[in-house]
C-alpha positions as CSV (number, residue, x, y, z in Angstrom):
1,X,-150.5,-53.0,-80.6
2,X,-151.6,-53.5,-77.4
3,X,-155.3,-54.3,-76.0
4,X,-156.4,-54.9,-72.8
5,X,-160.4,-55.8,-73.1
6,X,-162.0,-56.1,-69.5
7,X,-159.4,-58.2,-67.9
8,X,-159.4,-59.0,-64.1
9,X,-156.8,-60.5,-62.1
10,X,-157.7,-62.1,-58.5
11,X,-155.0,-62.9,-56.1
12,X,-156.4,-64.9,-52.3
13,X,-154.8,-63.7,-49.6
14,X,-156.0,-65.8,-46.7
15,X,-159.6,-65.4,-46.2
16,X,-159.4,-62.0,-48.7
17,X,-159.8,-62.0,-52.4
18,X,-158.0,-59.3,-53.8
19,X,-158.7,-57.3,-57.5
20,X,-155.1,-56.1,-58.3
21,X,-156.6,-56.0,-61.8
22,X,-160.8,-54.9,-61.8
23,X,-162.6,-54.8,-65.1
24,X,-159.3,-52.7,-66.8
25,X,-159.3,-51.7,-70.7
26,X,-156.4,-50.7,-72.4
27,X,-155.8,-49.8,-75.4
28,X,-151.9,-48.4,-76.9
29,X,-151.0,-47.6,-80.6
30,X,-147.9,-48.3,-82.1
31,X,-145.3,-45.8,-81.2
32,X,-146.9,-44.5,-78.5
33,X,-145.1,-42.8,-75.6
34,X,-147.9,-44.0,-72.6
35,X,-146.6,-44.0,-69.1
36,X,-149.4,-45.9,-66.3
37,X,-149.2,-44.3,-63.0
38,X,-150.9,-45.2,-59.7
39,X,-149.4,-46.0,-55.8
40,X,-147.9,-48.8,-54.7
41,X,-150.8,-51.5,-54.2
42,X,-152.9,-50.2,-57.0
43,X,-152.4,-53.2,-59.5
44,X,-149.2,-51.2,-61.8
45,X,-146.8,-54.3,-61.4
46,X,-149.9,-57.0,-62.0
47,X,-150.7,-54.9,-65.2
48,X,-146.9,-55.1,-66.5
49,X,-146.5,-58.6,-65.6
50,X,-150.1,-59.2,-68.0
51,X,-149.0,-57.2,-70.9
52,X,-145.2,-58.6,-70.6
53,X,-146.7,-61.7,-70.7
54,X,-145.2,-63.1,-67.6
55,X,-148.5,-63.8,-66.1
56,X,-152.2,-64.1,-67.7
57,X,-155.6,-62.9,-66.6
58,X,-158.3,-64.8,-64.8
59,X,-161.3,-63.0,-67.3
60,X,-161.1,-60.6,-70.3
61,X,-158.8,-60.5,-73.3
62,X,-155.5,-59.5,-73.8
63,X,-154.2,-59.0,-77.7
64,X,-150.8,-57.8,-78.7
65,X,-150.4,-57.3,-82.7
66,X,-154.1,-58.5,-83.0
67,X,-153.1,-61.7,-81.6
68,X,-154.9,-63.2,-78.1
69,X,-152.7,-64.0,-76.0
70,X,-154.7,-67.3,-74.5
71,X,-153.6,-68.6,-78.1
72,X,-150.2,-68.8,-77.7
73,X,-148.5,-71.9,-76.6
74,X,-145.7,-71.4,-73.3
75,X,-142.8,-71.5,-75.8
76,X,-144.5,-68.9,-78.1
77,X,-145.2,-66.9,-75.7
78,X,-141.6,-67.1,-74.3
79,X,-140.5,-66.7,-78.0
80,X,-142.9,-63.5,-77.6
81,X,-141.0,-62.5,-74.0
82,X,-137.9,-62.4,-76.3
83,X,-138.4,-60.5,-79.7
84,X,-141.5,-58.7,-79.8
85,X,-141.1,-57.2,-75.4
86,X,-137.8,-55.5,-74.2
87,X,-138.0,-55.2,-70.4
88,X,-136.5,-52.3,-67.9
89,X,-136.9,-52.9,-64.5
90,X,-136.5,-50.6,-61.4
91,X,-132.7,-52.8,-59.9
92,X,-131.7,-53.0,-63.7
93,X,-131.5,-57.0,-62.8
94,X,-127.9,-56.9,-64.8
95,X,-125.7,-60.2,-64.3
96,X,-122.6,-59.4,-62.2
97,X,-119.9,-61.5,-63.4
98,X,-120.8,-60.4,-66.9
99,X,-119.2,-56.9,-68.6
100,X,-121.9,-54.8,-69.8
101,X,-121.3,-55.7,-73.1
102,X,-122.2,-59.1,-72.5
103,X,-124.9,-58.6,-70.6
104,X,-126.4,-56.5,-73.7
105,X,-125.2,-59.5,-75.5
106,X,-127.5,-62.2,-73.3
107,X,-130.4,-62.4,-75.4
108,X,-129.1,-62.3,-78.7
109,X,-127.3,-65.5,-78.1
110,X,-130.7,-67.1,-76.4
111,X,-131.8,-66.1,-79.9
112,X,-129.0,-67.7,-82.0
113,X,-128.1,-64.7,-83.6
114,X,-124.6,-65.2,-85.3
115,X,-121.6,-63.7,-83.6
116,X,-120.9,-61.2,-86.1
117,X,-124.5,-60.1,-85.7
118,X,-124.5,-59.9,-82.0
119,X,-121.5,-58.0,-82.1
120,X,-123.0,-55.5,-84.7
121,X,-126.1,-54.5,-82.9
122,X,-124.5,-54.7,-79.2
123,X,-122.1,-51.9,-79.9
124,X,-125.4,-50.0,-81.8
125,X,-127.0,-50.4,-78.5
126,X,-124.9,-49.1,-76.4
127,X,-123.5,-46.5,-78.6
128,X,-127.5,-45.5,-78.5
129,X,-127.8,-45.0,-74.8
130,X,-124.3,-43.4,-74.7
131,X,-122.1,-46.2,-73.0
132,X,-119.9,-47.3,-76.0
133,X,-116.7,-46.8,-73.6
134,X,-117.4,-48.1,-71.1
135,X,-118.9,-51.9,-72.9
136,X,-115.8,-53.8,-70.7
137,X,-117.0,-52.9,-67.4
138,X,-118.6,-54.9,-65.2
139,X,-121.8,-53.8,-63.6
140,X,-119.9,-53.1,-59.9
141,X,-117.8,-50.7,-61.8
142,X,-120.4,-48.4,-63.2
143,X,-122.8,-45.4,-61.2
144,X,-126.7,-46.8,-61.2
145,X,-127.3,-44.5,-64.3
146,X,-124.8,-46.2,-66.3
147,X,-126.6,-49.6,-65.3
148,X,-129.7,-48.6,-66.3
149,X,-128.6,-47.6,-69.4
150,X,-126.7,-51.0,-70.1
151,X,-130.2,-52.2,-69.1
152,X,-131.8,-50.2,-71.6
153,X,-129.8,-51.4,-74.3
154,X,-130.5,-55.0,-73.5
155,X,-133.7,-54.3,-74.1
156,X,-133.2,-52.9,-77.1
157,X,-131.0,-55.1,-78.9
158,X,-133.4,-57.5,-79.7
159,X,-134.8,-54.7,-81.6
160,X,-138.8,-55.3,-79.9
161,X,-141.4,-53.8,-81.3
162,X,-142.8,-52.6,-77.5
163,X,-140.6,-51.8,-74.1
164,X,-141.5,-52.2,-71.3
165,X,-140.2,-50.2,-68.1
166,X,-141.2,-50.9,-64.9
167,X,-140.2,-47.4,-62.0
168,X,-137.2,-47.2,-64.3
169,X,-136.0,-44.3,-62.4
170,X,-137.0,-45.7,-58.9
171,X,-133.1,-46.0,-57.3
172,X,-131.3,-43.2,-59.0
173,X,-131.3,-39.4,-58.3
174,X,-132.8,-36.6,-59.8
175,X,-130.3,-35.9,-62.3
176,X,-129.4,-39.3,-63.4
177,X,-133.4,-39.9,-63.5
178,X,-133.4,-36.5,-65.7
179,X,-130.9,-38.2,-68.4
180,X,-132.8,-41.7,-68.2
181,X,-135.8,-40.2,-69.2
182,X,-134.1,-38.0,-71.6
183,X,-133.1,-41.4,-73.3
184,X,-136.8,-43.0,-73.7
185,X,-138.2,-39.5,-75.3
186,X,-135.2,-40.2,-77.8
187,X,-136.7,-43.8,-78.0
188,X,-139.9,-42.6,-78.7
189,X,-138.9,-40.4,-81.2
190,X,-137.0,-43.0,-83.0
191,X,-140.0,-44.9,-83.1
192,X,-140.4,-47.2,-80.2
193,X,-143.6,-47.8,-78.3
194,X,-143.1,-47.4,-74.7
195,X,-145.0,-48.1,-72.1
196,X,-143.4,-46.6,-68.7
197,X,-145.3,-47.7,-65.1
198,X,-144.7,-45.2,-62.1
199,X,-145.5,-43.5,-59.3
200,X,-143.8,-40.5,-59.8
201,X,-146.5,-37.7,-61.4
202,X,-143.4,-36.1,-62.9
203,X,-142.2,-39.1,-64.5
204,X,-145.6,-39.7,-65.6
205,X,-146.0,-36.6,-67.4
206,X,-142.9,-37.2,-69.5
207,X,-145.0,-39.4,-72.0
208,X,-147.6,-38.5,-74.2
209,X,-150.3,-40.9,-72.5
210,X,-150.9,-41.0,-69.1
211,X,-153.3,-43.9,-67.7
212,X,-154.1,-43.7,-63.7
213,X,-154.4,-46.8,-62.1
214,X,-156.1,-47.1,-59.0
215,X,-157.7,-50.3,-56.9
216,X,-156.9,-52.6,-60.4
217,X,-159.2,-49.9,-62.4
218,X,-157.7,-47.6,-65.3
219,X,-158.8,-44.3,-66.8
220,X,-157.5,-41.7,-68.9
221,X,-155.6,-38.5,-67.5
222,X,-156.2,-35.6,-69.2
223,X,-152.6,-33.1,-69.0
């Protein structure tokens, strides 16, 4: 599904050129469970924003389903953004004025799916991360477990065929980041591939793949 074939990324800072992303290969199977961990400053964020395809790479190749990226047009690959990638990110980046229900709801309607649709598979989504009752609420009235798990379901309504999750469990405690986790082995066991970035070695050894990531270099870690 996804392959990363000796990309580099290159950022200038001032009279410094930095390698947030050195030489790194990659390569995940569909419905795979791989979580990359590495500290902060090691290239994890540069490496999600490549595969999300929010940014590309300055060398190398990058192929999701078989498919170089560099041959995608800025609409496709925003067309790709929306039904093939479901992001999580670390501050759940919900929209406040909107219930949790619509905020699951959001990009089904960017993708014109019919109302009855979009009804349909937002109460399957939230029903699936265990928020079904509480779909009315607005993000300010729910703990920063519930959140993430309205999160999750946005990123799985589109029904993608990879999700992404940036330090999913970075702002919430150890019990709440205990059931988040719970949820993506479920994921994964439904079928999903996930692909989970960290810096938290127990977080990390959660999937079935870990990947260290370390001055913009991968390799393998064995558990």
């Amino acid at each position: 599904m996804i392959e990363l074939r000796d990309i580099s990324k290159i950022y200038q800072i001032g009279d410094e050129r930095v390698h947030a992303l050195d030489h790194a290969w990659l390569h995940i199977r569909p419905h795979e469970f791989v979580s990359v961990i590495g500290p902060s400053g090691s290239g994890k964020s540069t490496l999600m924003n490549i595969i999300g395809c929010l940014d590309v790479a300055d060398a190398g190749q990058y192929l999701l389903d078989g498919m170089p990226i560099e041959a995608y047009s800025e609409n496709e690959l925003a067309e790709v953004r929306n039904r093939k990638i479901g992001f999580v990110f670390q501050s759940f980046n919900l929209i406040p004025k909107l219930s949790a229900r619509e905020n699951v709801e959001l990009p089904l309607i960017y993708q014109k799916v019919r109302r009855a649709e979009r009804v349909r598979r937002v109460q399957e989504a939230l029903e699936r991360v265990g928020l079904a009752k509480r779909a009315n609420h607005l993000p300010t009235e729910l703990s920063g477990g519930q959140q993430q798990r309205v999160a999750i379901a946005r990123a799985l309504v589109t029904r993608p065929s990879l999700i992404l999750a940036d330090e999913p469990t970075g702002n919430l405690d150890s019990r709440t980041t205990g059931e988040i986790m719970a949820i993506f082995r479920e994921l994964h066991e439904q079928g999903n591939t996930i692909l989970l970035i960290t810096h938290d070695n127990e977080i990390a050894r959660q999937a079935r793949r870990v990947v260290h990531i370390l001055d913009g270099r991968l390799s393998e870690v064995t558990l």
